[in-house]
PANU-381386 format. One line per 4 residues: number of its first residue (from 1); their letters; for each residue x negated, y negated, z negated of N, C-alpha, C, O, CB. Coordinates in steps of 0.1 Angstrom, whole numbers. Each point is the difference from the previous one (the first is absolute). Glycine has a CB too. Layout:
BEGIN
NUM	a	X/Y/Z/X/Y/Z/X/Y/Z/X/Y/Z/X/Y/Z ~ ...
//
This chain:
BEGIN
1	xxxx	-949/-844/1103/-8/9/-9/-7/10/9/-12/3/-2/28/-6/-17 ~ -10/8/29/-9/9/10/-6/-6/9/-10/5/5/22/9/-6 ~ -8/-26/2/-12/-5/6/-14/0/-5/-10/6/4/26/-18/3 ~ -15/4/-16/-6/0/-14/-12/10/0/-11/-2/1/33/-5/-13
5	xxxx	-17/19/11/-5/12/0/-8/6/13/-11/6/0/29/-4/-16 ~ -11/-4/24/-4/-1/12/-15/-6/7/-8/3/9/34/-3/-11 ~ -25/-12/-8/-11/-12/5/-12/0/-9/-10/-7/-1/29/-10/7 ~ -15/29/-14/-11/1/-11/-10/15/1/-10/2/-5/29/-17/-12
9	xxxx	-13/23/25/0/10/9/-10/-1/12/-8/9/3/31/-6/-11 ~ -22/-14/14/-5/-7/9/-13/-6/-2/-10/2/6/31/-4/-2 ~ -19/-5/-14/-12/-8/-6/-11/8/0/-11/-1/5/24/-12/-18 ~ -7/23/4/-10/14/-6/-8/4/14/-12/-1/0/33/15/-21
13	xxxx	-15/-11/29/-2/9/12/-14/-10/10/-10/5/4/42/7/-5 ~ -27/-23/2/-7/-12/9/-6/-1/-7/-11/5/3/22/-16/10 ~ -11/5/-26/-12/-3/-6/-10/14/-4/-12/-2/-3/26/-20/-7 ~ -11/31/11/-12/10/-5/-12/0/11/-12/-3/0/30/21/-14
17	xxxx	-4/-13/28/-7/-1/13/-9/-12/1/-12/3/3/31/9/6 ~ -15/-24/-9/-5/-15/8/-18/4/-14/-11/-1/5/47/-25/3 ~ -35/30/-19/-9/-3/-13/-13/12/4/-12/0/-2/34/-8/-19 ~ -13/21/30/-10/11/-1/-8/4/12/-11/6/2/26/2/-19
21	xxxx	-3/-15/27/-7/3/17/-10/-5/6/-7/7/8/25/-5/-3 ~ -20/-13/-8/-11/-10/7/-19/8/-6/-11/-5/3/34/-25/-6 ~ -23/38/-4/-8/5/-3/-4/14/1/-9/7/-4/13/-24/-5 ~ 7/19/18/-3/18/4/-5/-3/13/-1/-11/6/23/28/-17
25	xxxx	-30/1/16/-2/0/15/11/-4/8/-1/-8/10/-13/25/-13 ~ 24/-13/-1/17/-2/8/-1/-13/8/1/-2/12/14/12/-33 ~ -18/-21/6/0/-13/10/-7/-3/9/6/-7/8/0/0/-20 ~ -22/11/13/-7/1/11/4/2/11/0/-8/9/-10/12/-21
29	xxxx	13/10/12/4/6/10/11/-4/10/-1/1/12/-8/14/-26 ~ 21/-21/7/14/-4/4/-9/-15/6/0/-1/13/24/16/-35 ~ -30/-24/18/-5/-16/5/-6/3/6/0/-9/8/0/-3/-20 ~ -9/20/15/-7/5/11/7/0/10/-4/-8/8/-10/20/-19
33	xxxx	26/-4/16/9/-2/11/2/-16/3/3/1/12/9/22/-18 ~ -12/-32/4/2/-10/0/-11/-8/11/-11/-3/-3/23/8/-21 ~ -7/-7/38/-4/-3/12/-8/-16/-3/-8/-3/9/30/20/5 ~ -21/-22/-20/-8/-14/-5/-9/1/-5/0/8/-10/15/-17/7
37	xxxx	-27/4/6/-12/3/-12/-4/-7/-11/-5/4/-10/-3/4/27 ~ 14/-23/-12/-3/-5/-7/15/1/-18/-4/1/-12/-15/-16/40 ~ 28/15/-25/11/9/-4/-8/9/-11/-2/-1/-12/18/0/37 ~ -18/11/-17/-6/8/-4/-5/1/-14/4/4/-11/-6/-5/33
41	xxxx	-12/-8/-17/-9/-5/-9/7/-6/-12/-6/2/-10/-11/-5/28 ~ 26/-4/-19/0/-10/-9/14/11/-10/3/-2/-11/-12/-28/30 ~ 14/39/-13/15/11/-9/-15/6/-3/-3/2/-11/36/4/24 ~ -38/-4/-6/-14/9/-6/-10/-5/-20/-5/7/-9/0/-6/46
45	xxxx	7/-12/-36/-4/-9/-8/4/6/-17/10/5/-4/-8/-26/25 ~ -17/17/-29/7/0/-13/8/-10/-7/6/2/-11/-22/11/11 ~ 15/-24/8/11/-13/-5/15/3/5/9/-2/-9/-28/-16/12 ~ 22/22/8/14/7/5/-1/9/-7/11/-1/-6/-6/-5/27
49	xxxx	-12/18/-26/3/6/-4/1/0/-18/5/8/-8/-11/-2/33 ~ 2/-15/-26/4/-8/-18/14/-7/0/6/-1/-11/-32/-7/6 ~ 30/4/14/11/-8/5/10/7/0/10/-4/-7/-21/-8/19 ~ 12/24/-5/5/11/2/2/9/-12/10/8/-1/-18/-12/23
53	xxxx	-1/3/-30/6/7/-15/7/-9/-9/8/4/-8/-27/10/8 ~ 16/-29/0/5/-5/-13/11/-1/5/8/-1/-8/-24/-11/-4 ~ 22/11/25/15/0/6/10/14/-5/12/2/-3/-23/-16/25 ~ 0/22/-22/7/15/-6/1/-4/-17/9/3/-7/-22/17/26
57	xxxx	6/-26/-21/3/-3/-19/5/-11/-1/-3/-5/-10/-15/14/0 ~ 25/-15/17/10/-13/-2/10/9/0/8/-1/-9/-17/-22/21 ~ 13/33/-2/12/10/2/2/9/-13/11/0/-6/-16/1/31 ~ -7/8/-29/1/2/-18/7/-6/-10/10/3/-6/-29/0/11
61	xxxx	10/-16/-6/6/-7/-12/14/-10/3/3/-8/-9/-29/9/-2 ~ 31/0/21/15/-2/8/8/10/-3/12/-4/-1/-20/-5/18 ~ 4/22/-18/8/16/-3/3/-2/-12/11/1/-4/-22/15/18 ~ -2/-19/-24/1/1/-7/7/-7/-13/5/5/-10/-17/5/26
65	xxxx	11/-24/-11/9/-10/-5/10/4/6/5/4/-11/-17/-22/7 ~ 20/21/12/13/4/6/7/13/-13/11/-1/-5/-22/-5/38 ~ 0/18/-36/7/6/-6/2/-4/-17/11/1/-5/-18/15/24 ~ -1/-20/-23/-2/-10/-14/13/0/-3/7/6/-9/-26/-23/15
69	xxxx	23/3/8/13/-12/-5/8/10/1/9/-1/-8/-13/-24/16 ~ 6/38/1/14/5/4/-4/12/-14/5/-7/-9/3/2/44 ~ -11/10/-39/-1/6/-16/3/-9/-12/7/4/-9/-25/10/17 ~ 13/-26/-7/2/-13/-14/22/3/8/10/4/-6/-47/-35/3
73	xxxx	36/27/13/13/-7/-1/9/11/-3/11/-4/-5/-15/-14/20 ~ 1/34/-14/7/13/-4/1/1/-15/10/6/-5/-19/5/25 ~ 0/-16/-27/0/-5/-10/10/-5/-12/5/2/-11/-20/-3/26 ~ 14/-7/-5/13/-12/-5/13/2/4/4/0/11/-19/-17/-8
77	xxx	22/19/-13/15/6/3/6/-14/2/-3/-10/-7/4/33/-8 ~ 7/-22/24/9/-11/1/11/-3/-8/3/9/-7/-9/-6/26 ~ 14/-17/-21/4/1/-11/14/6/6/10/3/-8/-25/-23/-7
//
C-alpha cells in the first residue's frame, strides 16, 4: 500500500516535470551544455521534445489509474 502511494507520488512529480520542461528556457539552457552538436540539435527538436511530453503523460494517466484502483479497492470492504 505504501508503495502504492509512493509510486503515485512519483508519477505525479515525473510526469508534470517530463510534460512541462521541454518547453521552458530551462531546457534550452541545461542542452545547451551538452558538448555534441549534433546531440544537441536533435534534444533541441520539437519531435524529442513531443516525445518528451507524451512520456510525461503516460506517467499522469499511470498516477492516475494507480490512484483510481487503490480508492475503488478502499472501497470495498473485505468480507
Amino acid at each position: 500500500m505504501l508503495f502504492k502511494i509512493l509510486f503515485v507520488f512519483y508519477c505525479a512529480e515525473a510526469g508534470l516535470l517530463l510534460t512541462l520542461l521541454p518547453w521552458t528556457p530551462a531546457w534550452e539552457q541545461i542542452m545547451r551544455q551538452i558538448p555534441i552538436v549534433g546531440l544537441q540539435a536533435a534534444i533541441l527538436s520539437p519531435l524529442i521534445r513531443g516525445a518528451t511530453t507524451g512520456f510525461g503523460l503516460v506517467h499522469i494517466l499511470w498516477g492516475t489509474h494507480d490512484i483510481v484502483d487503490l480508492l475503488a479497492k478502499r472501497r470495498v470492504k473485505p468480507s
